[in-house]
Every structure is written in structure tokens, then in C-alpha cells.
N, C-alpha and C positions, 0 to 999 in steps of 0.2 A: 539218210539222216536218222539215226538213230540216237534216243534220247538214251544217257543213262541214271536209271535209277537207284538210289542207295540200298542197302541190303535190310531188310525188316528187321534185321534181326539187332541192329545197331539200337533200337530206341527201349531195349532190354536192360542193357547193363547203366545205361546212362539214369536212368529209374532208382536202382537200385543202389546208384553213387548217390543220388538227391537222399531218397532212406536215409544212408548211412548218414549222411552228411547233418543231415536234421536230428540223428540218433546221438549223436556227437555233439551238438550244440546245446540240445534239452541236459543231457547231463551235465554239462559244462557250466551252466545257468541255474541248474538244481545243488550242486555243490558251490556255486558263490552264493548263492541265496540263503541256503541251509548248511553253513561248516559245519560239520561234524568233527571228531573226535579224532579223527585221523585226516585233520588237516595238518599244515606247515606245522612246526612245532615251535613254541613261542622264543624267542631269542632275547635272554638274559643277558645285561651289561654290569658287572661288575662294578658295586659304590663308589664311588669315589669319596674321599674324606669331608663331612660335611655338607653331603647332598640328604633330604629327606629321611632316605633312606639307613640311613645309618644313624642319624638324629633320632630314628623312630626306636634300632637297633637300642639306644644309648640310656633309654626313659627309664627312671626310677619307678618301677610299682607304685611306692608310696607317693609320688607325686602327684599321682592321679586321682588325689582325692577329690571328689566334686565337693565344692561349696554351697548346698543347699538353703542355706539359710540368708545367702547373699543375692538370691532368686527372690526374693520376697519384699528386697527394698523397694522404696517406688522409684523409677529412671528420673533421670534430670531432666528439669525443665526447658524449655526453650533457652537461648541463651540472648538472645535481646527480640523484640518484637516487630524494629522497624526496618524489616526485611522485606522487601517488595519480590519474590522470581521474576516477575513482569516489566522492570523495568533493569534497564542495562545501564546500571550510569554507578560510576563512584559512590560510595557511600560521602557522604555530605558531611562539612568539618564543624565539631561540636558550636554551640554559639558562646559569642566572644563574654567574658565575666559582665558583669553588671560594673559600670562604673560611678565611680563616688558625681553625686549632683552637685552642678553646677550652678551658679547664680542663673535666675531664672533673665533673659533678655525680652523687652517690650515685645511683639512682634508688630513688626509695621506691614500692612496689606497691601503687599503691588497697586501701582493706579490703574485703574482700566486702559486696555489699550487705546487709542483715541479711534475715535467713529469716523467709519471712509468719509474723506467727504463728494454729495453727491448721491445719486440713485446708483442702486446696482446697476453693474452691466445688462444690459439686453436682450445677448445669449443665455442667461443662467436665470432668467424669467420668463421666456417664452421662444415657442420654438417653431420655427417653418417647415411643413408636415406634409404641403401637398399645392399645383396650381390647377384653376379648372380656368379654362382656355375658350372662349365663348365667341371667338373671332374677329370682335370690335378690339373685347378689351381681357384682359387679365383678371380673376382674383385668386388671391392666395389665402391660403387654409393656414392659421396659426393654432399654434395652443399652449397652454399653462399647465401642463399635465392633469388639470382639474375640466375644463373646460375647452371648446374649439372658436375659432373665432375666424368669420372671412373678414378681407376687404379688399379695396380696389387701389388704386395708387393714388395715393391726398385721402387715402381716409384714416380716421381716427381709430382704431380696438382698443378696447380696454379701457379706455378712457385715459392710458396712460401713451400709443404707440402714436405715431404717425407715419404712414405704409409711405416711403418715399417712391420707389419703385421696385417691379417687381418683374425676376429676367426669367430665364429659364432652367438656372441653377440655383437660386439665390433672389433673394430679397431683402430690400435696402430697410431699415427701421432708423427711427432716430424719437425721443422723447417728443413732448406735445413742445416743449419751450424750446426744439431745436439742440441738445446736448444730444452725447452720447450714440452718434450715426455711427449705425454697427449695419453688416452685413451677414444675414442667416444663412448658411448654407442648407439648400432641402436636403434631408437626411430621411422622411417620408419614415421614421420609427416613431413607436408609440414612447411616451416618457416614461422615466423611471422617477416615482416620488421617492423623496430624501429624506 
């Protein structure tokens, strides 16, 4: 079993191609970076009629008089004021002429709309916020965004409610004179004043 080993001498020349090789690159990178004088030579295209180039060809000496004293006016002003950059919309159509007056007419004043009749509803003055559950009986938690109020079922809050009954989702309300039985749903949120 004999191994073979490569010859020492191979890792010589391959050194010496890396050298080259990086000697060849540096210049190649030093001459893009730094043209000199003996690079490409620059490649001239022939005017054609009416390009810069022959306009520039074409200029009167005397033309080139500078105007000095047209350096000295003061520039124009703005050209209207009610420019917004900041807003993206159409400029806006002038307003309409002033029209000749009219005979002047009475004005007569809407009548009031007529007044609901009845107390407001029930919902939109007091709200069912919570029940505390005591194992005989029921009471429920109301409020007026102002104020909170218990009761039991038959009792009176506010002086205005009478607590009908009161379930596990909900509770039954109706006025003291029996109008307006409405059903709260517990909603258990704080009020929001109006």
C-alpha cells in the first residue's frame, strides 16, 4: 500500500500565477480609476443640421451682448396669492356677480316640531349595569350615567322606575303609572354622557 504524494515542487509555480494574476488586476483597476492620457481616444460624431452643435457653430458675436442693465429690474411678483401646494383639489370657480335686490319677503318661522307625547323611553334614561344574586332573591344594579341605583323586583328607583322583574340577562322596567314596559339588556358598560 503505498501512498502517493504530489511533488513539492508543484505549489511553486502556482504562487507565482496568483502574483501574476493580482499584478494584472491592480493595474487593470488603477487605469479605470485613473485614465490617463493614453486611454481610448474620444469618438467624434459628425453634426448633423440643427443639433447644438452647429447652432453654437452658427452664433453672431454681436449677439452676445449681455443686457446689464435688465439685471437690475426687480422680478415679478407672485401671480395670484390663493395658491395652497398643500392641497390637491381644483382651483375653485370665481363667485357668482352680485344680483340686483329683490323685494324683500316676510320671513315666517317654522312652527316647533310638536313635543313627543309621553316620557322618553326607558332605555335612553337609564341603564342595567350589573345583578348581585343573594340566593332568596335578585337585585339589580341601574344607572343614569350620573348616579347608580339597586332594586329588588316591585321596587320603585328613581322615583320614576318600577323594577318588574329582573332575569339573568335583562331586566323588565315600566314607569310608576304602568306606561312604557321596556326590557334592559345588561350590557355591564360604564355610560357615556351626551
Amino acid at each position: 500500500m503505498a501512498t502517493e504524494t504530489p511533488a513539492r515542487g508543484s505549489g511553486r509555480p502556482r504562487t507565482s500565477l496568483l502574483v501574476l494574476l493580482g499584478l494584472v488586476l491592480a493595474v487593470f483597476l488603477f487605469s479605470q480609476i485613473f485614465p490617463g492620457g493614453s486611454g481610448r481616444p474620444a469618438v467624434s460624431t459628425p453634426a448633423r443640421p440643427g443639433t447644438p452643435q452647429q447652432r453654437a457653430e452658427q452664433i453672431d458675436p454681436a449677439e452676445l451682448d449681455v443686457k446689464i442693465e435688465s439685471l437690475t429690474q426687480a422680478p415679478a411678483g407672485p401671480a395670484g396669492g390663493d395658491r395652497n401646494p398643500f392641497r390637491f383639489q381644483p382651483k375653485a370657480p370665481p363667485a357668482p356677480p352680485p344680483m340686483a335686490p329683490q323685494a324683500q319677503r316676510p320671513v315666517i318661522p317654522n312652527p316647533a316640531p310638536p313635543a313627543p307625547e309621553g316620557p322618553p323611553p326607558i332605555g335612553s334614561v337609564i341603564k342595567f349595569i350589573g345583578i348581585i344574586d343573594t340566593g332568596r332573591e335578585k337585585i339589580g344594579a341601574f344607572s343614569d350615567c350620573r348616579y347608580t341605583f339597586s332594586g329588588r323586583e316591585g321596587e320603585v328607583i328613581e322615583g320614576r322606575f318600577r323594577v318588574v322583574r329582573i332575569g339573568v340577562e335583562s331586566a323588565v322596567l315600566e314607569y310608576t303609572d304602568g306606561r312604557g314596559r321596556t326590557t334592559l339588556p345588561l350590557n355591564g358598560q360604564a355610560c357615556v354622557e351626551k
